[in-house]
C-alpha positions as a Markdown table, in Angstrom:
| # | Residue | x | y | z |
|---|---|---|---|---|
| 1 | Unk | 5.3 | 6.7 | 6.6 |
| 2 | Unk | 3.9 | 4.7 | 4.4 |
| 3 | Unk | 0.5 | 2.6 | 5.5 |
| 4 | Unk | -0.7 | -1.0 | 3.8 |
| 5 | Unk | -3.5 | -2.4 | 4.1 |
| 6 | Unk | -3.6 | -6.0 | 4.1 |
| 7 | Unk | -5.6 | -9.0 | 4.4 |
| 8 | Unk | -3.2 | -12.2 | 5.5 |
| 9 | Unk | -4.1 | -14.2 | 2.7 |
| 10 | Unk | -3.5 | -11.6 | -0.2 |
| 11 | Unk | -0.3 | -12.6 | -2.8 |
| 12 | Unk | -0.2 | -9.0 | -3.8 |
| 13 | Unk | 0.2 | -7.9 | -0.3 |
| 14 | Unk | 3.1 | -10.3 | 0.4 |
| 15 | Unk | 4.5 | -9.4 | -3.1 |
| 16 | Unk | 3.9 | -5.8 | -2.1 |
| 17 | Unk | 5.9 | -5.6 | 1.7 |
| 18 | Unk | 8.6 | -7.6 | -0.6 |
| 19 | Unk | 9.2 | -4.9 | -2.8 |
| 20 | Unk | 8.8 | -2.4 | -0.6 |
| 21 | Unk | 11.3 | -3.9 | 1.6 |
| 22 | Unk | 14.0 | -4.2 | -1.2 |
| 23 | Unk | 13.7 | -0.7 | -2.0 |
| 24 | Unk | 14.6 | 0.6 | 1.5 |
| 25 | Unk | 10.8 | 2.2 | 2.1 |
| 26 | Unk | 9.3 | 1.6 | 5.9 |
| 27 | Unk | 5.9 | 1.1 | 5.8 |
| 28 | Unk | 3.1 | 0.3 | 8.5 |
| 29 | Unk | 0.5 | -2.9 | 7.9 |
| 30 | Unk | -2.8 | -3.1 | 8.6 |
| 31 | Unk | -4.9 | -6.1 | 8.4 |
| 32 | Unk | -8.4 | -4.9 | 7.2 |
| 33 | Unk | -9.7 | -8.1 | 8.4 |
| 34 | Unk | -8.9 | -7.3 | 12.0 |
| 35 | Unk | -9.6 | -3.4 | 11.8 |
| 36 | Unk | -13.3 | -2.6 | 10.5 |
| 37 | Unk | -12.1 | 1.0 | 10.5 |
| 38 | Unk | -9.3 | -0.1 | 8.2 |
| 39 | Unk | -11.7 | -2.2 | 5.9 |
| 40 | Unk | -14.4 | 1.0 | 5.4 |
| 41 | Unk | -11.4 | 3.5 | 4.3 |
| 42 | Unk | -9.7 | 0.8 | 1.8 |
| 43 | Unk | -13.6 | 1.2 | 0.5 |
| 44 | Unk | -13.9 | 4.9 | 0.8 |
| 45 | Unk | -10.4 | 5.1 | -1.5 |
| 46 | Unk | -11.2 | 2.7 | -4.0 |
| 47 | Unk | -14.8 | 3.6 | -4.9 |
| 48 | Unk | -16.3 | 1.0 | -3.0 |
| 49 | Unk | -14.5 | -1.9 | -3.3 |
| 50 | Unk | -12.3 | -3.9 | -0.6 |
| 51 | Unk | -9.1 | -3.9 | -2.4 |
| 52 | Unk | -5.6 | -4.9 | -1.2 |
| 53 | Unk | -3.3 | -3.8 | -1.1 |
| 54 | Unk | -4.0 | -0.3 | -0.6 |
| 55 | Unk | -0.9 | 2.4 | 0.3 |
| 56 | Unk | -1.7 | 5.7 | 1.8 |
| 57 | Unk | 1.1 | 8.4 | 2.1 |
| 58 | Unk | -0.3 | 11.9 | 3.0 |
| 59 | Unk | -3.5 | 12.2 | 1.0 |
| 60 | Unk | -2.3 | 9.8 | -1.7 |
| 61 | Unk | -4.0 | 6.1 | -1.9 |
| 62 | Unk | -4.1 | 3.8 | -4.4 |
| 63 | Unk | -4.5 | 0.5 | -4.7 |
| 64 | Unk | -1.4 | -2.2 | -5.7 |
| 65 | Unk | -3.8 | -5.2 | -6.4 |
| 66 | Unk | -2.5 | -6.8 | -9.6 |
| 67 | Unk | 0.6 | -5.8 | -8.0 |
| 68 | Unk | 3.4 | -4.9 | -10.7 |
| 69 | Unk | 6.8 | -3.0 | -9.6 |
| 70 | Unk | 6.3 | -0.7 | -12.4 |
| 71 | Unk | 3.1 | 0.2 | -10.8 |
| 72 | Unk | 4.7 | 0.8 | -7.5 |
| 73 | Unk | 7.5 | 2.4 | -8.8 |
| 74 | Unk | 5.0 | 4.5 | -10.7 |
| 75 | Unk | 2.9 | 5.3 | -7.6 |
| 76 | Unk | 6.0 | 6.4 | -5.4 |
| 77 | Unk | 6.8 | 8.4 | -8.0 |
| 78 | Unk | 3.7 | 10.4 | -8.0 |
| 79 | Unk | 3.6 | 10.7 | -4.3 |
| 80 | Unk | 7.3 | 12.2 | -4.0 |
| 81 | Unk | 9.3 | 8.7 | -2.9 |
| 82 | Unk | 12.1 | 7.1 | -4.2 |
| 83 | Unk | 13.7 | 4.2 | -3.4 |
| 84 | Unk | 16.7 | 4.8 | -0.7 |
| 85 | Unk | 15.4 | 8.3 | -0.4 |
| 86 | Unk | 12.9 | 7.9 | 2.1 |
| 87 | Unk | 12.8 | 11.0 | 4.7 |
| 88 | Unk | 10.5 | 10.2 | 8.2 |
């Protein structure tokens, strides 16, 4: 499964669960802002920095901010998803 972290006010997060959505791919959100668990390992996987959206799958992170669906596209990719292929 797929997990986001959020913030509620973030356009790259909404524009994020949007695509993610369209392609078929479950995901679980997290709203960094509500979780300060959440908040220090977006920092620990992006070198210090609160950035959002972040996805995690397995050991893969990265984050989407400046979200692009190339980017995502790329990103699934990477981490062995493909739209409408998804396996729980």
């Amino acid at each position: 499964m797929i997990i986001m972290y959020t913030t509620s006010w973030c356009p790259d997060c909404r524009a994020t669960k949007q695509a993610l959505s369209t392609l078929g791919l479950p995901y679980t959100e997290v709203d960094i802002e509500q979780d300060s668990s959440a908040a220090e390992l977006v920092m620990k996987v992006n070198n210090g920095k609160r950035s959002v959206p972040t996805l995690v799958y397995g050991n893969h992170a990265t984050s989407m901010s400046r979200f692009s669906i190339t980017k995502l596209k790329s990103w699934l990719e990477q981490v062995g998803l493909h739209a409408g292929s998804y396996q729980t």
